[in-house]
VMD Tcl script that builds the backbone (N, CA, C; Angstrom):
set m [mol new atoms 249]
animate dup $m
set s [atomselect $m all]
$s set {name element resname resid chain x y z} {
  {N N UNK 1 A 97.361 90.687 121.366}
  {CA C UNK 1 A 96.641 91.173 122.512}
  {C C UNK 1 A 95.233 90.590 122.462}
  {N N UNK 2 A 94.636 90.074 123.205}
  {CA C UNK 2 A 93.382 89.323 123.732}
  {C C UNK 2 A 92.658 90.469 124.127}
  {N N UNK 3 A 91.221 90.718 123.149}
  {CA C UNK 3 A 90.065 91.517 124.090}
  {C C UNK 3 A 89.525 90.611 125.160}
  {N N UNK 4 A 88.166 91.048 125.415}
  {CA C UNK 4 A 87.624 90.621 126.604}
  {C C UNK 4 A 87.118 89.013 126.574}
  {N N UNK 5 A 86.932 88.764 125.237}
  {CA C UNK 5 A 86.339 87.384 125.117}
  {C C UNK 5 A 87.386 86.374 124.672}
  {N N UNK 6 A 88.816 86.840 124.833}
  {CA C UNK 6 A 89.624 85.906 124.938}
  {C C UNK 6 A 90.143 85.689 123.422}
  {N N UNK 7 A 89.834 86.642 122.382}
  {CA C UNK 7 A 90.392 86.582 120.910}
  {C C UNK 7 A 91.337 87.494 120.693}
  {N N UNK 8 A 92.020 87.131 119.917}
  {CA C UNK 8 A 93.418 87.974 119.627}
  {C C UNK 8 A 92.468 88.975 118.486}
  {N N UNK 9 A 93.337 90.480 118.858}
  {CA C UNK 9 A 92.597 90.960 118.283}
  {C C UNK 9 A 93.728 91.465 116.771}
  {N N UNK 10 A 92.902 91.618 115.906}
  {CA C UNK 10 A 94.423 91.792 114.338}
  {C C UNK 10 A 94.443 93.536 114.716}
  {N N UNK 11 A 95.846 93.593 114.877}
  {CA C UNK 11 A 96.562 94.806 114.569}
  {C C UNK 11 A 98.337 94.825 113.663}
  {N N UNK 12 A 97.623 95.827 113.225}
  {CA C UNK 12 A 98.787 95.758 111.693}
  {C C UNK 12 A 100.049 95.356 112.733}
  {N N UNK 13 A 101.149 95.102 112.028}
  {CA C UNK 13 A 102.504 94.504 113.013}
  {C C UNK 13 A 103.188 96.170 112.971}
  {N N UNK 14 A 103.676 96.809 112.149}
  {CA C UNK 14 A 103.521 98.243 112.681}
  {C C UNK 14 A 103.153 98.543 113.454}
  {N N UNK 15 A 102.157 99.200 114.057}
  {CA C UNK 15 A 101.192 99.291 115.000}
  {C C UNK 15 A 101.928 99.126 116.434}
  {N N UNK 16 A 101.965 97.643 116.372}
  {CA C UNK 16 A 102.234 96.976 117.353}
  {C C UNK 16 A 103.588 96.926 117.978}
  {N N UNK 17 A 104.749 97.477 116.873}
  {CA C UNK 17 A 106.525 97.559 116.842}
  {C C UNK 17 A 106.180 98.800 117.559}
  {N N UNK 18 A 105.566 99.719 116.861}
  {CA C UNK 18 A 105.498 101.543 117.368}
  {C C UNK 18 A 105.308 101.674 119.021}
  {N N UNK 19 A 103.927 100.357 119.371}
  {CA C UNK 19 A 103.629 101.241 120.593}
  {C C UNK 19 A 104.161 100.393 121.261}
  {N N UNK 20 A 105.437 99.016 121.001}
  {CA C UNK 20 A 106.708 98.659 121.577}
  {C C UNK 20 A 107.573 99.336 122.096}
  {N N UNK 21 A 108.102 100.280 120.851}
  {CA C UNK 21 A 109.413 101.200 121.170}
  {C C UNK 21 A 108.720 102.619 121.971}
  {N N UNK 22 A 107.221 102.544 122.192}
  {CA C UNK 22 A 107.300 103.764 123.087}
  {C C UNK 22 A 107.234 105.112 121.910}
  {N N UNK 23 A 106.332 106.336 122.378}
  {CA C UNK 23 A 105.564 107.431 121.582}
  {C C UNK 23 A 107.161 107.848 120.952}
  {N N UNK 24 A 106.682 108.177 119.389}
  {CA C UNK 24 A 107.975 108.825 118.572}
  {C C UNK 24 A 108.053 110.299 118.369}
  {N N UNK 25 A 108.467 110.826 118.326}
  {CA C UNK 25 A 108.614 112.551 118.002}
  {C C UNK 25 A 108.550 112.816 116.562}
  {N N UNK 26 A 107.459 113.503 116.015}
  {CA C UNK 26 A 107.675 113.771 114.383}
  {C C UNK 26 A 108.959 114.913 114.106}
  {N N UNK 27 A 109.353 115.709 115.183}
  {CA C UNK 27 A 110.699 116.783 114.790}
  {C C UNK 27 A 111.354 116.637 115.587}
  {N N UNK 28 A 112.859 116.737 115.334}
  {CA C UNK 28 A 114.158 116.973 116.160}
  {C C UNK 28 A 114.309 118.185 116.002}
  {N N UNK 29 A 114.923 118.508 117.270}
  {CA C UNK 29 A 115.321 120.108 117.200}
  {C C UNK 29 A 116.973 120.164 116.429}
  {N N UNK 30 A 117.517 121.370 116.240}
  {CA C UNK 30 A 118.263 121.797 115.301}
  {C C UNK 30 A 119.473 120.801 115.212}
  {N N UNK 31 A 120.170 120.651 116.700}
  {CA C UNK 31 A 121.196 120.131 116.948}
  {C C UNK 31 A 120.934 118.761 116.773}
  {N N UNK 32 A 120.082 118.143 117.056}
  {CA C UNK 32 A 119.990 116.701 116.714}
  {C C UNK 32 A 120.065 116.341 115.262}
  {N N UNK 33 A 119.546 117.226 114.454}
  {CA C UNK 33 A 119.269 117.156 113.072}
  {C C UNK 33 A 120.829 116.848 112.336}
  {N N UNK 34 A 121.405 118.100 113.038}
  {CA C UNK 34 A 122.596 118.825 112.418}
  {C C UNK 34 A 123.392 117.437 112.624}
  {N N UNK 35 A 123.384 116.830 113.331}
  {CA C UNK 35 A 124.499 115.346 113.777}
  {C C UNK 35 A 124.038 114.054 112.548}
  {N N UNK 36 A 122.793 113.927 112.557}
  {CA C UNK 36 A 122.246 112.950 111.705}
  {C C UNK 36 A 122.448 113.731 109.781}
  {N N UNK 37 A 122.948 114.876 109.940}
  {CA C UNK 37 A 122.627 115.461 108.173}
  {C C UNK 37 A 124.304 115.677 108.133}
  {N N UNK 38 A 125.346 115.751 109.021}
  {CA C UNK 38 A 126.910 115.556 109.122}
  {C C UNK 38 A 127.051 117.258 108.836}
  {N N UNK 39 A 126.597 117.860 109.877}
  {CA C UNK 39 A 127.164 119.326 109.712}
  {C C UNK 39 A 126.573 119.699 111.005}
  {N N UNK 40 A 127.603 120.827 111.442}
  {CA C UNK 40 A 127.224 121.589 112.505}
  {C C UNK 40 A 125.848 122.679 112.444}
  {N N UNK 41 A 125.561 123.039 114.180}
  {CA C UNK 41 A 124.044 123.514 114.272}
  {C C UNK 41 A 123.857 124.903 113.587}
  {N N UNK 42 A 124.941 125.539 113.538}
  {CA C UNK 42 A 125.001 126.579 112.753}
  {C C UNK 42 A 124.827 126.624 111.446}
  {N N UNK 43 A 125.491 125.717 110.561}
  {CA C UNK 43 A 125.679 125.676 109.094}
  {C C UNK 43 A 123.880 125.243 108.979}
  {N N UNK 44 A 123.394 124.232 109.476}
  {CA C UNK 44 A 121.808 123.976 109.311}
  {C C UNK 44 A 121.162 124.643 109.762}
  {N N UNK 45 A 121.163 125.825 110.770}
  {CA C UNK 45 A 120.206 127.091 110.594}
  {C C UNK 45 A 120.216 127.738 109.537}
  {N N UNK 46 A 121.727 128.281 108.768}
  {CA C UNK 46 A 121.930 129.211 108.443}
  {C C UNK 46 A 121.038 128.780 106.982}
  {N N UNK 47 A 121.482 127.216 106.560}
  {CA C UNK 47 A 121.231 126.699 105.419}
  {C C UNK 47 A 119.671 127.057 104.989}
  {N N UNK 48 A 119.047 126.956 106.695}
  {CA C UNK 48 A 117.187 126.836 106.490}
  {C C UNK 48 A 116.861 128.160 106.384}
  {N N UNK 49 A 117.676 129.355 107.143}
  {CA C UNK 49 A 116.951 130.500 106.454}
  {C C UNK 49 A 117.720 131.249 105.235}
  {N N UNK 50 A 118.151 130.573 104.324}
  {CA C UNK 50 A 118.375 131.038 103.597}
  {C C UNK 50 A 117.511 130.127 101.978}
  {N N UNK 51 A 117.259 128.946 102.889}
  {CA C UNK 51 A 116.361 128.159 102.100}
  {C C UNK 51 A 114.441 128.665 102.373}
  {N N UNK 52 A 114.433 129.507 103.211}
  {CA C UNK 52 A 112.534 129.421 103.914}
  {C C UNK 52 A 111.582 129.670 102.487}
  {N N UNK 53 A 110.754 129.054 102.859}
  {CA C UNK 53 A 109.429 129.239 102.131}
  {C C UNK 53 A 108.468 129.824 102.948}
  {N N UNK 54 A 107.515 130.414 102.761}
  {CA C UNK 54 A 106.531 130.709 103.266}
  {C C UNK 54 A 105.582 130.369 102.645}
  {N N UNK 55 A 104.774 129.577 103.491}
  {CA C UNK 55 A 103.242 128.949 102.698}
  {C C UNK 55 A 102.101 129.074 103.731}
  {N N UNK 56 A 101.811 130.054 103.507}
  {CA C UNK 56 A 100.629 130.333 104.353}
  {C C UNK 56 A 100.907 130.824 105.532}
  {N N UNK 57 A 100.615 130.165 106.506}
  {CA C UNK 57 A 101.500 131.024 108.218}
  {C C UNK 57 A 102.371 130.122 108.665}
  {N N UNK 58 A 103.026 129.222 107.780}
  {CA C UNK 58 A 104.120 128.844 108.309}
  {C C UNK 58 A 105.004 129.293 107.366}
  {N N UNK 59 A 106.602 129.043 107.748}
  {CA C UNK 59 A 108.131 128.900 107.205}
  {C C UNK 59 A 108.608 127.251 106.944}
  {N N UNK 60 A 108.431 127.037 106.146}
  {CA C UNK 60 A 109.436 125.936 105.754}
  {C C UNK 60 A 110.795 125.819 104.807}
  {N N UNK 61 A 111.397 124.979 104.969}
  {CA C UNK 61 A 112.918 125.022 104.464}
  {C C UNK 61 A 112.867 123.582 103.720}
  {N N UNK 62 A 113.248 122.918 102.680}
  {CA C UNK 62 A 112.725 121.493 101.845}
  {C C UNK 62 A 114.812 121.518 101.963}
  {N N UNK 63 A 115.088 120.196 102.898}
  {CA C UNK 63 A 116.432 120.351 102.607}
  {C C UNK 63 A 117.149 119.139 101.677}
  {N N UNK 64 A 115.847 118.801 100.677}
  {CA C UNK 64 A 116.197 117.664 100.370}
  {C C UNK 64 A 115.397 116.088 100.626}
  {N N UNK 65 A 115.322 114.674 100.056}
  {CA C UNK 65 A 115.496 113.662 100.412}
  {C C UNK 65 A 114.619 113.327 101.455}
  {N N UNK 66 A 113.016 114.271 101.687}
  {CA C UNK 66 A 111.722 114.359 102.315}
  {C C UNK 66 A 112.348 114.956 103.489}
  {N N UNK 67 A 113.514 115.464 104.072}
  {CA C UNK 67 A 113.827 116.347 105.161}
  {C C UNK 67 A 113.419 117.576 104.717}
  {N N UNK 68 A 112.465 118.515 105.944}
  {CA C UNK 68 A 111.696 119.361 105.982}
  {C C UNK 68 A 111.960 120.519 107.267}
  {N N UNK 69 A 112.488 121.323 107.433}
  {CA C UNK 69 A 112.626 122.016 108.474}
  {C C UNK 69 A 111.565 122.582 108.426}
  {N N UNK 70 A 110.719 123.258 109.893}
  {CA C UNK 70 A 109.700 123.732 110.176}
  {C C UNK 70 A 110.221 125.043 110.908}
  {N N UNK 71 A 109.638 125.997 111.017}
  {CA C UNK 71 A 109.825 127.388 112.142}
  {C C UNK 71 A 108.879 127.242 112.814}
  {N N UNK 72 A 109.175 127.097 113.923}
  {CA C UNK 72 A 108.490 127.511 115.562}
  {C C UNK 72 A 108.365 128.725 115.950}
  {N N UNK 73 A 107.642 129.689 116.000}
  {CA C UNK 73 A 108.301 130.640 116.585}
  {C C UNK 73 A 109.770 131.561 115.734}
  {N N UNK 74 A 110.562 131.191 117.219}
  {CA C UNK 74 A 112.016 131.351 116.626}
  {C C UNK 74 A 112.906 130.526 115.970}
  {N N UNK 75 A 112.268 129.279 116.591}
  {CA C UNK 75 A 112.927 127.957 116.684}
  {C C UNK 75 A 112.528 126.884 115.191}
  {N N UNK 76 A 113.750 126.258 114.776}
  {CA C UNK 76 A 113.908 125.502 113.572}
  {C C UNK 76 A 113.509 123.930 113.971}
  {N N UNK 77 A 112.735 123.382 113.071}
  {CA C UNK 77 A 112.468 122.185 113.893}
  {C C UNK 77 A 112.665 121.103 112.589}
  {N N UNK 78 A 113.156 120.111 112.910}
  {CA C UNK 78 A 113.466 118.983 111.474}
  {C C UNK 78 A 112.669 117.779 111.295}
  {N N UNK 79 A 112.349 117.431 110.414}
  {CA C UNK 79 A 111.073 116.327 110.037}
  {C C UNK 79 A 111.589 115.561 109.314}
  {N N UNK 80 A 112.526 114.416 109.526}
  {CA C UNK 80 A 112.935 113.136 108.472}
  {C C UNK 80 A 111.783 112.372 108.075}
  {N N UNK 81 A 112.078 111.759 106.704}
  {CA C UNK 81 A 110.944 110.938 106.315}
  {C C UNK 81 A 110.998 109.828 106.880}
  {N N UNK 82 A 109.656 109.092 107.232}
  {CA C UNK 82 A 109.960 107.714 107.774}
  {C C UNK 82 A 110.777 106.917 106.817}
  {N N UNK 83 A 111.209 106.154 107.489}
  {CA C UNK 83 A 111.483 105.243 106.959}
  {C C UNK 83 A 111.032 103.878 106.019}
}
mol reanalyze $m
mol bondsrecalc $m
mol representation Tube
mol addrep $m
């Protein structure tokens, strides 16, 4: 990308792939999770509250392999590690 005076400007190549593919979501909600971890949406609720932590004012669930379930509210939310 060229600023104003006509120089390419250095941005990491990351950077530049990310705001290619368009803004990413840091959590999937339950059901998306549940398809990518090979078990139904039920068995991965049930798994996270029976796994919760409480650390401070949140709930978290560690399901492993930097996957992290979060509590919303009511709602379970999943955090894969990048890649």
């Amino acid at each position: 990308m060229a600023d104003a005076n006509g120089a390419e400007s250095a941005r990491p190549p990351d950077v530049a792939r990310a705001s290619a593919l368009g803004p990413t979501r840091l959590y999937e909600t339950i059901d998306e999770a549940a398809g990518r971890l090979g078990m139904t949406a039920q068995a991965l609720r049930a798994r996270c509250r029976r796994g919760a932590v409480r650390e401070g004012r949140e709930v978290r669930c560690y399901l492993g392999d930097g996957v992290v379930a979060t509590k919303f509210g009511r709602t379970w939310r999943v955090r894969f590690r990048p890649m």
